[in-house]
C-alpha positions in Angstrom: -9.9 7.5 -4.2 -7.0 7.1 -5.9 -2.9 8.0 -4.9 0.5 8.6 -6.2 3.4 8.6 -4.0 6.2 10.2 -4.7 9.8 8.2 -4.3 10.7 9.5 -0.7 7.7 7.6 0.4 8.4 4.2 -0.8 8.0 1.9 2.6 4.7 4.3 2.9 3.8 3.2 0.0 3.8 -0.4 0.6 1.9 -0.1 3.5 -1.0 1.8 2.2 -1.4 -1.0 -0.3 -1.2 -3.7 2.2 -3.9 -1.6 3.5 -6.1 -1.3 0.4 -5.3 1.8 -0.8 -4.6 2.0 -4.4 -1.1 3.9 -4.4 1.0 4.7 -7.5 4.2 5.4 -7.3 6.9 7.6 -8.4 10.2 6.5 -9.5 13.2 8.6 -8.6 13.8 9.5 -11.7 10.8 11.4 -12.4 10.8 15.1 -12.6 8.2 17.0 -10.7 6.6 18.2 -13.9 5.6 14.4 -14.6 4.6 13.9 -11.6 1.6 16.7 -11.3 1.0 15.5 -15.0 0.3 12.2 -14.0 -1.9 12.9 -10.9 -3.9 15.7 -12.9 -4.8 13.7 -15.9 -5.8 10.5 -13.8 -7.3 12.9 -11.3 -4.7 11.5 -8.5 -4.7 12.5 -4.8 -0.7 13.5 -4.8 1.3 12.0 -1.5 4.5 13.6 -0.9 7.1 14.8 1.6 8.0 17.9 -0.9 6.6 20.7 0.3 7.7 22.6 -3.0 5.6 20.1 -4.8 2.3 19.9 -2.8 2.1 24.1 -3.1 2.6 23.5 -6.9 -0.3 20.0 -7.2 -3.6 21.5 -5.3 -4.7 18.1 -5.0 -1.9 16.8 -2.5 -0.9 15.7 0.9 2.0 17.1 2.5 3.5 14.7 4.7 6.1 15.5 7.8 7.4 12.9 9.3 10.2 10.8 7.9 9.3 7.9 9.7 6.8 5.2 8.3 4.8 5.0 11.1 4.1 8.1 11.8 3.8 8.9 7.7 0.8 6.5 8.3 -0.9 8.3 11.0 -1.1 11.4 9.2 -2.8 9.6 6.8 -5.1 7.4 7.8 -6.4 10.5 10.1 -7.2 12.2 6.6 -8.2 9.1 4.8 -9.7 6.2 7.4 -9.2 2.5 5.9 -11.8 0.4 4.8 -10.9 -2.8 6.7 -12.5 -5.1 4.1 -10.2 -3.6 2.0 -6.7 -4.8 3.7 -4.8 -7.5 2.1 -6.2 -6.9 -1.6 -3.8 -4.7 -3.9 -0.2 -6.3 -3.9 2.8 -4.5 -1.8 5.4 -4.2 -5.0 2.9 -3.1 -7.8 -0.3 -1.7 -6.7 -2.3 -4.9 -9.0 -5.2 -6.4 -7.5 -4.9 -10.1 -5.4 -7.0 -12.6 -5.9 -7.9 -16.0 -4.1 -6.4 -19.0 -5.6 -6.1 -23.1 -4.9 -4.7 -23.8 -8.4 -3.3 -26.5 -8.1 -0.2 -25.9 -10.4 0.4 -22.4 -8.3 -0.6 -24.7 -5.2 2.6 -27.2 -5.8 4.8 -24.2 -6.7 5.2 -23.3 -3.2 7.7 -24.6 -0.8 6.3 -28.0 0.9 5.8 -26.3 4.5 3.4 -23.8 2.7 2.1 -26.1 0.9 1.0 -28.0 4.3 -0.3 -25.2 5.7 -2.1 -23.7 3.1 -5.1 -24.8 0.8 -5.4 -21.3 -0.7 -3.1 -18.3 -1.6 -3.5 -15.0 -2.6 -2.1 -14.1 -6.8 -1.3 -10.8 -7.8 -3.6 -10.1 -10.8 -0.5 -7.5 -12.8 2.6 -9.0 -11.7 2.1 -13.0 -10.3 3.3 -12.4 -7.0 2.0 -15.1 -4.9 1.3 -14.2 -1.3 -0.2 -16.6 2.0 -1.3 -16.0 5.2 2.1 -17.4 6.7 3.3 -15.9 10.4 4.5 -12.9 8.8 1.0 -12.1 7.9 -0.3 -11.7 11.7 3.0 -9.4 12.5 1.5 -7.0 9.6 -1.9 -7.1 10.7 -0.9 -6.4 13.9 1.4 -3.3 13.0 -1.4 -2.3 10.9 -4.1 -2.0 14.0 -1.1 -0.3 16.0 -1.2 2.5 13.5 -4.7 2.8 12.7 -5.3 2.3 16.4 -3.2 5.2 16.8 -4.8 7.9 15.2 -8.1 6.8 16.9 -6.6 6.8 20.6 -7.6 3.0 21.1 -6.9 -0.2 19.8 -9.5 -1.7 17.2 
């Protein structure tokens, strides 16, 4: 399955891709009309916190809370993650991460990565390079909270 968010639900957004998800998104200056274009011609599951706009798209997802977290909930209760799937579509552009130990992307990285690390992950679309640093087990973490929480116990 695939999604487009719509600009209100940008940190949403993010999260769904650290999660696997594959999310488009909608910049805000795009005008409904695009939007339900978009989604019908690539046959895109529609997230969005305008109720207008999920009567108008069939194929939607109304979402009520303003808050992340809970924005979350309500959707991994509709669409449970595939954990094998977490940590493979890059935060910023929705591209695809790969495994890398290149060693000219390896000596790019600041020297206490560098120590750490012996592989990183590349964004396929736009370069980003991403490790498993300290931040990584803070997101993994908030991750099980949320999924945890629509299941009523911890994974």
């Amino acid at each position: 399955m695939r999604f487009f968010a719509d600009s209100m639900l940008g940190k949403m957004c993010r999260w769904l891709r650290l999660m696997g998800y594959d999310v488009g998104y909608a910049t805000s200056d795009m005008v409904d009309d695009s939007i339900i274009e978009i989604c019908s011609k690539e046959s895109l599951i529609l997230i969005t916190r305008d109720r207008e706009l999920s009567i108008r798209y069939r194929n939607s997802m109304y979402i009520r809370s303003d808050r992340y977290d809970e924005q979350l909930r309500e959707f991994v209760a509709r669409f449970p993650p595939d954990e094998s799937l977490y940590f493979t579509r890059c935060p910023l552009c929705n591209g695809l991460l790969r495994v890398t130990d290149d060693p000219a992307i390896m000596e790019s990285l600041p020297p206490g990565v560098r120590k750490m690390q012996n592989r990183v992950y590349i964004c396929t679309h736009c370069g980003k390079i991403y490790w498993e640093g300290t931040h990584y087990a803070s997101i993994k973490n908030e991750i099980r909270s949320i999924v945890g929480g629509t299941e009523g116990k911890e994974r």
